[in-house]
N, C-alpha and C positions, 0 to 999 in steps of 0.2 A: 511541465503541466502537472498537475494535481486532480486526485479525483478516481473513482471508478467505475463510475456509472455507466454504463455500457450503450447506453441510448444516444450519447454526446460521443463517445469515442473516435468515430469516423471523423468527423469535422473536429475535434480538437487535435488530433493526430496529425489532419492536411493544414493546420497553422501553425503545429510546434515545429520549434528547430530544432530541442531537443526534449528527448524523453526518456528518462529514465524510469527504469519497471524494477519495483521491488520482488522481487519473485523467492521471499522467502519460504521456507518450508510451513505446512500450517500448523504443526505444534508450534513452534515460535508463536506465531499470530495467536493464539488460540492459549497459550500462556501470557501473550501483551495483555488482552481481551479479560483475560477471569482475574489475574494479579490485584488490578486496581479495584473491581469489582468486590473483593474482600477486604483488600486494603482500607475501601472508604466507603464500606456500606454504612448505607444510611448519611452520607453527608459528601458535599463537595470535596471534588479535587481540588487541590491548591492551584492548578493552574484550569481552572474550570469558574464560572460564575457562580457567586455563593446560593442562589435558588436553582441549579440545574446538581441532583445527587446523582450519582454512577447507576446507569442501569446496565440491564442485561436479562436478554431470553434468550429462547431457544430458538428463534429464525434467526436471529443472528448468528448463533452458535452453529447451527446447520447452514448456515451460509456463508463459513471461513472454513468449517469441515469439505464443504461440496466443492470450494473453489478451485482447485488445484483439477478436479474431475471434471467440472461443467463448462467453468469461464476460460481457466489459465491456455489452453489448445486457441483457442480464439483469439486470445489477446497477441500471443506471441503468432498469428498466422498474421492478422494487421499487423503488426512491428515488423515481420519481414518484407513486407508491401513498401513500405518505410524508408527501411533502411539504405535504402540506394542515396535518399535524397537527404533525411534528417541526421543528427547525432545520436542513434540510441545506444543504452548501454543498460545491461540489465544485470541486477545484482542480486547474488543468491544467498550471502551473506552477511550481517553487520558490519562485519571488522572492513568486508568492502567499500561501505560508504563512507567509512573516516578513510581509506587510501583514494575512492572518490574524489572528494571534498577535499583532501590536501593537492591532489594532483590539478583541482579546479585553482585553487588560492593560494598555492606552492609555500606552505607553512608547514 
């Protein structure tokens, strides 16, 4: 499943089979977030549509700051509810998702 919208959560949770939760730190997040923001101010990402340029405020930014305080306790009390019946597997690291992803595709 994709997504973090917290309104949908419940019901996408009870039809996934499996879910993986990135549960990166939010400096990472929060350096993904401002990188590109400077990289391509004033103009499209390469992999973005050439009329949508890079934004960024401050409710966003306070809303990748706040996550780990506000949302992340919640997320992870649902995935224990979970986890009896689905595949979760939550990952704290990058280097995680490529030993993920090989172990899914055995490459």
């Amino acid at each position: 499943m994709d997504g973090n919208y917290g309104g949908t959560l419940d019901v996408r949770l009870s039809v996934a089979n499996t879910i993986v939760f990135l549960d990166f730190p939010r400096i990472l997040c929060l350096s993904r977030v401002i990188k590109p923001r400077f990289m391509y101010a004033r103009q499209s990402r390469p992999d973005m549509a050439s009329d949508c340029p890079e934004r960024l405020n401050w409710q966003f930014l306070k809303y990748i700051w706040s996550y780990p305080i506000i949302r992340r306790r919640g997320i992870l009390e649902n995935l224990s509810q979970v986890m009896l019946n689905q595949q979760v597997t939550i990952l704290r690291k990058p280097t995680q998702i490529i030993d993920f992803l090989q172990n899914i595709f055995h490459y």
